[in-house]
C-alpha positions as CSV (number, residue, x, y, z in Angstrom):
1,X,0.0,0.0,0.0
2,X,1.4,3.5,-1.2
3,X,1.7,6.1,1.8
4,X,-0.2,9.7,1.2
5,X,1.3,12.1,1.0
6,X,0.6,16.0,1.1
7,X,2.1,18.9,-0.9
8,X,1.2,22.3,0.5
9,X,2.0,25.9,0.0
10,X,2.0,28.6,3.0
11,X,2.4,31.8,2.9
12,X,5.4,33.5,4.9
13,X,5.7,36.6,6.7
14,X,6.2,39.5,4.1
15,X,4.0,37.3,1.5
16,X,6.2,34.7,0.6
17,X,5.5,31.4,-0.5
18,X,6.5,28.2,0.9
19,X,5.5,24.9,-0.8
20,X,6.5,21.3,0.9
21,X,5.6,18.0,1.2
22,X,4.6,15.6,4.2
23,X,2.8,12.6,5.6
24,X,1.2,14.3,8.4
25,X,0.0,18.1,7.4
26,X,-0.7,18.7,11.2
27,X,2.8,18.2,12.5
28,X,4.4,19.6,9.8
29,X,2.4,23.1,10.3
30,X,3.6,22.8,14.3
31,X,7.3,22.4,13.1
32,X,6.9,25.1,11.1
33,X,5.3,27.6,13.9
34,X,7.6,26.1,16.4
35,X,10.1,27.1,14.7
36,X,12.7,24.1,15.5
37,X,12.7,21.3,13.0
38,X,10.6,23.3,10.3
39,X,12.5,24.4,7.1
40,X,15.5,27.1,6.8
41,X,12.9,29.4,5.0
42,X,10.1,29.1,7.3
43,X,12.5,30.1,10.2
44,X,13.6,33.1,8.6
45,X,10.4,33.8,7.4
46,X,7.4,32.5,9.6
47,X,4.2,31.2,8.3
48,X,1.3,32.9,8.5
49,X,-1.4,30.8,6.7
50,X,-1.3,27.6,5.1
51,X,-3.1,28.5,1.7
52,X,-3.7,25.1,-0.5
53,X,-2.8,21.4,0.6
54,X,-3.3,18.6,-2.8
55,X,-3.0,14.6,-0.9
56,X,-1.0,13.0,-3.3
57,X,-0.3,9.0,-3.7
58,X,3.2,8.6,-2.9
59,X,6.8,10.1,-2.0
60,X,7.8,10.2,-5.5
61,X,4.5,11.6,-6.6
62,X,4.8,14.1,-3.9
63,X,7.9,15.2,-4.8
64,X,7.2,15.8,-8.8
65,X,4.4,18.2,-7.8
66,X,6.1,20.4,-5.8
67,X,9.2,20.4,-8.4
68,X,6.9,21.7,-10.4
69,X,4.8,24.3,-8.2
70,X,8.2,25.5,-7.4
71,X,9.1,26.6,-11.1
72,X,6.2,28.5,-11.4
73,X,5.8,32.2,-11.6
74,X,3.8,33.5,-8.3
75,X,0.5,34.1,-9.9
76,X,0.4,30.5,-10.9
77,X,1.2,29.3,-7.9
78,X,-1.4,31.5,-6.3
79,X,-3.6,30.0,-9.1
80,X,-2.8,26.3,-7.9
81,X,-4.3,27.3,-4.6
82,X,-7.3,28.6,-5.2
83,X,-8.2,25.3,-7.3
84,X,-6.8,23.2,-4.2
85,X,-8.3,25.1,-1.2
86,X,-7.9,23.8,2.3
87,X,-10.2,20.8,2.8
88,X,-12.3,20.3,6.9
89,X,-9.8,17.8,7.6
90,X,-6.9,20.0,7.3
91,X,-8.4,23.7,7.7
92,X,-7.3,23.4,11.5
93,X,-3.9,23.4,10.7
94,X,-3.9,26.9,9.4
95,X,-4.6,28.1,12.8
96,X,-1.9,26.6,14.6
């Protein structure tokens, strides 16, 4: 059986964007606020809202997509958010 995974994009402190990947979207937002274990990036620049999350099948899946979010120009990326909007299970998350 093929692990989910989840590719998300946050957006930072001065309105940058942050996209990842993860198996658990809930601990990786708490990294990221804590500060500790989250990303370079998101230490310099916190989080302040997790904007889009896409469950994909699969590291390698996981990590195509977010190649490829991460060559886009803002507005598409922006664009790849609004057509993946945060889902109930999830939406708690951006709170954190």
């Amino acid at each position: 059986m093929t692990k989910s995974y989840y590719v998300y994009m946050l957006e930072c402190r001065g309105g940058l964007l942050y996209i990842g990947i993860t198996t658990d979207i809930r601990r990786r937002m708490t990294e990221h606020h804590e500060g500790r274990i989250g990303a370079r990036f998101t230490r310099a620049n916190p989080p302040a809202r997790l904007l889009a999350v896409r469950q994909v099948a699969g590291r390698p899946a996981a990590l195509k997509l977010e190649a490829a979010l991460k060559k886009l120009r803002r507005p598409q990326k922006l664009h790849w958010a609004d057509e993946h909007p945060l889902r109930e299970t999830v939406s708690t998350a951006a709170t954190l």
